[in-house]
C-alpha positions in Angstrom: -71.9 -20.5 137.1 -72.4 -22.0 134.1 -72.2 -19.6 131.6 -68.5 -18.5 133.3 -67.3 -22.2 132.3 -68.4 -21.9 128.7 -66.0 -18.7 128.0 -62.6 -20.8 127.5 -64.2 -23.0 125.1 -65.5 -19.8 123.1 -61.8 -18.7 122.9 -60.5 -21.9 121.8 -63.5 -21.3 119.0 -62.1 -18.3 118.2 -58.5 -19.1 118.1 -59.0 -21.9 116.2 -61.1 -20.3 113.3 -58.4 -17.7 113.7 -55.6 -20.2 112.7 -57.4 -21.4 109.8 -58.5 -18.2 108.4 -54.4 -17.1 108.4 -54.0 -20.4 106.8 -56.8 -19.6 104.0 -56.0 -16.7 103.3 -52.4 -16.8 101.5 -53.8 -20.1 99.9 -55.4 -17.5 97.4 -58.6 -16.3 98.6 -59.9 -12.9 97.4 -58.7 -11.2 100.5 -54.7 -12.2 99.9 -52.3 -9.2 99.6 -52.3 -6.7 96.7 -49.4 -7.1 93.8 -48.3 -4.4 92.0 -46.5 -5.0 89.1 -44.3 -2.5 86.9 -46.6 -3.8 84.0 -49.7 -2.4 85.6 -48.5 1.1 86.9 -47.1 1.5 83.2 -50.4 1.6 82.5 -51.8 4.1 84.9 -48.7 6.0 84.1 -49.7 5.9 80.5 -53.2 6.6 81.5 -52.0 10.0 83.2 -50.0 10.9 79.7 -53.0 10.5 77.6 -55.1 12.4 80.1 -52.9 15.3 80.0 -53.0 15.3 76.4 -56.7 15.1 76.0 -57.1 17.9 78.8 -56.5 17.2 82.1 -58.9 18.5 84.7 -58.5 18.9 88.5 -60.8 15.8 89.4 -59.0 13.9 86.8 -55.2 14.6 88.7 -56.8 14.1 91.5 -58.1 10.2 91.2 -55.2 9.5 88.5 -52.7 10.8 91.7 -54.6 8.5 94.2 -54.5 5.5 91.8 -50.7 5.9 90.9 -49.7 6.6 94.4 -51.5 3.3 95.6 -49.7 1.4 92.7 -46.3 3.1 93.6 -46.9 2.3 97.5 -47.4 -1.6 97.0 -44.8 -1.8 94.1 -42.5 -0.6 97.3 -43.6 -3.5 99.8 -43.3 -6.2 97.1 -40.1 -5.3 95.4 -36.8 -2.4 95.3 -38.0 0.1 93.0 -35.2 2.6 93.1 -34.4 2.1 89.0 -37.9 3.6 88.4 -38.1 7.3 89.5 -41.2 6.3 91.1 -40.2 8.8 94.1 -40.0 11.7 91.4 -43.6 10.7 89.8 -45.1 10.9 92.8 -43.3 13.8 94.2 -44.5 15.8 90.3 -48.1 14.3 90.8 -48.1 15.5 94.3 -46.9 19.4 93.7 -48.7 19.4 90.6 -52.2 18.6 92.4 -51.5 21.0 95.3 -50.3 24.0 93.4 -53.7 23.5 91.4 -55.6 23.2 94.7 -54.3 26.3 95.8 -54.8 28.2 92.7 -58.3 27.5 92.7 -59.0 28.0 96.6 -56.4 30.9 97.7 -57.6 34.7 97.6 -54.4 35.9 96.3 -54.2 33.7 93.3 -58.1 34.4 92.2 -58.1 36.9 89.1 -60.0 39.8 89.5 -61.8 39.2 86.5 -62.4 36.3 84.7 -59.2 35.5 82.7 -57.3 38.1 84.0 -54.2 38.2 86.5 -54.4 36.6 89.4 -55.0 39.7 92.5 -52.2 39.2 94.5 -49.3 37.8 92.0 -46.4 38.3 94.9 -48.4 36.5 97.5 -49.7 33.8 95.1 -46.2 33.2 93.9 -45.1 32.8 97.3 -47.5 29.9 98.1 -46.8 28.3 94.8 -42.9 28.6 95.0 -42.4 25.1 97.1 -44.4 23.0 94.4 -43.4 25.1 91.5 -39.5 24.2 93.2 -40.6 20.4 93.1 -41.7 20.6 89.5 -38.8 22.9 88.2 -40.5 25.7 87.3 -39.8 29.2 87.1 -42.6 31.5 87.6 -39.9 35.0 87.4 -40.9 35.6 84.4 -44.5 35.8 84.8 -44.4 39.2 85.6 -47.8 40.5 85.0 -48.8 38.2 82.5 -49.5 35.8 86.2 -53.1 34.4 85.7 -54.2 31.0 86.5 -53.6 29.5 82.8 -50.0 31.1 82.7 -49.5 29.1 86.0 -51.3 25.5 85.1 -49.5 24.8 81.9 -46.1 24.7 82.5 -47.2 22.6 85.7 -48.6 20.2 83.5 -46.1 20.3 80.9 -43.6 19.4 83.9 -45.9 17.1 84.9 -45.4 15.3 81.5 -42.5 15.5 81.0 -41.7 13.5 84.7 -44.4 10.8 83.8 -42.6 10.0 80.4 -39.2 9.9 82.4 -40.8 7.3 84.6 -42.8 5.6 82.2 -39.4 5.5 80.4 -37.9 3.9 83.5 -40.6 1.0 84.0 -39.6 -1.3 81.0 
């Protein structure tokens, strides 16, 4: 009996520490919300540049596209960011990561020897097409010249080419 009498002053515990946790928090402790600020995702925009000149692997994209897409996502909550063809980065980052993933993984796009042309070029091509689309590439004239190099650098020169444009953007 005694122990049911005790529970509504175990709420009013709760609730209270409640209130003043949502009260500490915005006053600055570590747990307030994230800021994003143009500066910063210049940086990691930079970062990504520099990467790709220096020789941009797959793991590399991968963390870089994580990073950038976190920055973009809380620049959006905290401020408009329309002026910064942060939507187009991301997009680039995006196709450029899944057209490597599915060069590397697919059957169709693996060469048949090392170096060589891809096995399957039609069937490849047809699984890159949506992300080469994204990217504006044209993989027509490929031909059979289609082996996984042929296919990664003008993905990454794309890839470039949008980061600069942003980077541009985020003065």
């Amino acid at each position: 009996m005694r122990q049911m009498s005790e529970l509504p002053m175990i709420a009013r515990t709760i609730r209270a520490f409640v209130l003043c946790l949502g009260f500490a928090l915005p006053a600055g402790l570590p747990f307030a919300s994230a800021e994003a600020s143009p500066a910063e995702l210049r940086l990691w925009v930079a970062r990504l540049i520099e990467t790709l000149d220096a020789g941009l692997t797959r793991p590399d994209l991968r963390s870089l596209r994580i990073e950038i897409g976190a920055q973009i996502r809380v620049m959006r909550l905290g401020a408009p960011t329309a002026g910064y063809e942060l939507d187009e980065l991301n997009r680039a980052i995006v196709a450029t990561d899944q057209a490597w993933q599915l060069l590397q993984g697919l059957p169709a796009c693996q060469p048949a020897a090392a170096g060589g042309p891809v096995s399957q070029p039609p069937a490849c091509l047809a699984q890159l097409r949506p992300n080469l689309l994204v990217l504006g590439v044209d993989g027509s004239e490929w031909g059979s010249a289609f082996t996984q190099g042929a296919v990664v650098q003008p993905i990454l020169v794309a890839l470039r080419r949008q980061a600069e444009r942003s980077l541009r953007s985020l003065r």
